[in-house]
C-alpha positions, 0 to 999 in steps of 0.5 A: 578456331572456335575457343570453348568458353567454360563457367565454374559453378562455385561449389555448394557447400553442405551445411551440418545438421549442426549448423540448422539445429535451434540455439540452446534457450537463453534466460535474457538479462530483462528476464534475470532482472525482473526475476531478481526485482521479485526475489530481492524483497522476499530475501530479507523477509525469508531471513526474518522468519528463519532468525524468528524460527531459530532463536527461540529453538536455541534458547536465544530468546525465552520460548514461552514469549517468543514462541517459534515461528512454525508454532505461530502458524499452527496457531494461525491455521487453528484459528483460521479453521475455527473462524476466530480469525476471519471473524475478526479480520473481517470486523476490523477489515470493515471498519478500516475501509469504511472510515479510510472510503470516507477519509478519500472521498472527503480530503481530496476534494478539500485539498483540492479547494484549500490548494486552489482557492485562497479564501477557502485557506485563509478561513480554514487552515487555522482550525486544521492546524489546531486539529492537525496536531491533535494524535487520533488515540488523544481523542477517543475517549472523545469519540467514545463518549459522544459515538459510543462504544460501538461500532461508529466512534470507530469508524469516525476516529479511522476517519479523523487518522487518515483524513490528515495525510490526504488532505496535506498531500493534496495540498501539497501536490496542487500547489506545486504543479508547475505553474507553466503547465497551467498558464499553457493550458489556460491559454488553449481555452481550457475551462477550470474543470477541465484543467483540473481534469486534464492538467492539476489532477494528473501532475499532483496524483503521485503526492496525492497517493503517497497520503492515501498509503500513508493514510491507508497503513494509519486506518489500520494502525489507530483501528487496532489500537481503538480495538484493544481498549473497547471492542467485542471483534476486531484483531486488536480484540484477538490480540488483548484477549490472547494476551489476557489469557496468555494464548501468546501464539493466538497473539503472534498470530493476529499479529502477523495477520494485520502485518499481511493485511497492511501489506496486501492494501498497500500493493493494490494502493501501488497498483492503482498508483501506477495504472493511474500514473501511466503516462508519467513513465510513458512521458519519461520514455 
């Protein structure tokens, strides 16, 4: 008797259109992280100017010194739509990034030498001492008296500010790479430009760019004050002439223009820091 042998399909099971439909977008903890990282910052500079905005409504501080933020920045708009305010943004821009080009150009490789070479420091660092510690507002009159009151005692003194955190960073970071990682390039053959090239320049760039920002924010800085005793353009020049005539939003104004200014050059200085120094985070990872 011939046995039929049957086979059970399982039975298919219907999905819902539920089931098939997209999951609702999701905000990732990389993406709230990186939202927060760019919040954080703004938060407590939002908070200053809505304190500024506020005290001198409420009779916290006397208006006609501290006028409102809001009217600082009808000051600003006016003087940036008449062209006081790029005129002088621009004079004092020029300035500042010629003598703080001249200040790189120089310091670093200076550094470089006293770092490496101990002859060059032996003969060099007691009169970089004596003017390390002389203040670059003690000698502009000294600048002023040799350069004049135009536009190259300025510059030079710009150049005497910021030559100094450079060339003492420089330093700094030459002389504490690891030593190791010289000794291991110098036994691959490496020449001296090349390992320079390949391993000091890499290692002290961090210390090195912490004296170009330093040195960046004192161009400015020593500029504004060179500004106020002797010039005829150049925000330290709005600042003191909107003083003397009592124009104390036109004042407020060049003020918080410089406090830009200096905020926008040091995040391109961090820009280029990091794009330089991309393969210590690398390295890291």
């Amino acid at each position: 008797m011939a046995s039929v042998l049957t086979t059970e399909r399982p039975a298919t099971r219907t999905s819902s259109p539920a089931e098939h439909a997209p999951a609702p977008p999701r905000t990732s903890a990389r993406t709230r992280a990186r939202l927060w990282r760019i919040a954080k910052p703004v938060l407590p500079i939002l908070a200053l100017l809505g304190l500024w905005e506020i005290a001198p409504r409420a009779g916290l501080v006397d208006e006609v010194f501290l006028p409102p933020f809001s009217t600082v920045v009808d000051a600003l708009v006016t003087l940036a739509g008449n062209g006081q305010l790029w005129s002088n943004a621009s004079a004092s821009l020029t300035r500042a990034l010629v003598g703080f080009a001249i200040a790189v150009v120089v310091a670093i490789p200076l550094g470089i030498a006293l770092a490496w070479y101990r002859p060059v420091s032996d003969f060099l660092n007691p009169i970089l001492e004596l003017f390390r510690n002389t203040a670059a507002l003690a000698l502009l009159p000294v600048f002023v008296l040799i350069l004049g009151i135009g536009e190259q005692s300025k510059i030079a003194l710009v150049i005497y500010a910021c030559t100094f955190p450079i060339l003492l960073n420089t330093i700094s970071g030459v002389r504490t790479v690891d030593p190791l990682l010289i000794k291991s390039a110098a036994s691959l053959g490496l020449s001296p430009l090349r390992l320079f090239q390949k391993v000091v320049l890499p290692a002290a760039a961090p210390t090195i760019f912490t004296g170009v920002r330093m040195a960046a924010a004192a161009s400015i800085l020593v500029l504004i004050a060179a500004e106020m005793t002797g010039a005829k353009a150049g925000l330290g020049y709005l600042i003191t002439a909107s003083q003397l005539n009592f124009q104390i939003p036109n004042m407020y104004a060049g003020i918080v223009t410089i406090a830009v200014l200096g905020t926008a050059l040091n995040f391109v200085l961090v820009a280029v820091e990091r794009r330089l120094s991309r393969w210590r985070s690398t390295e890291q990872g």
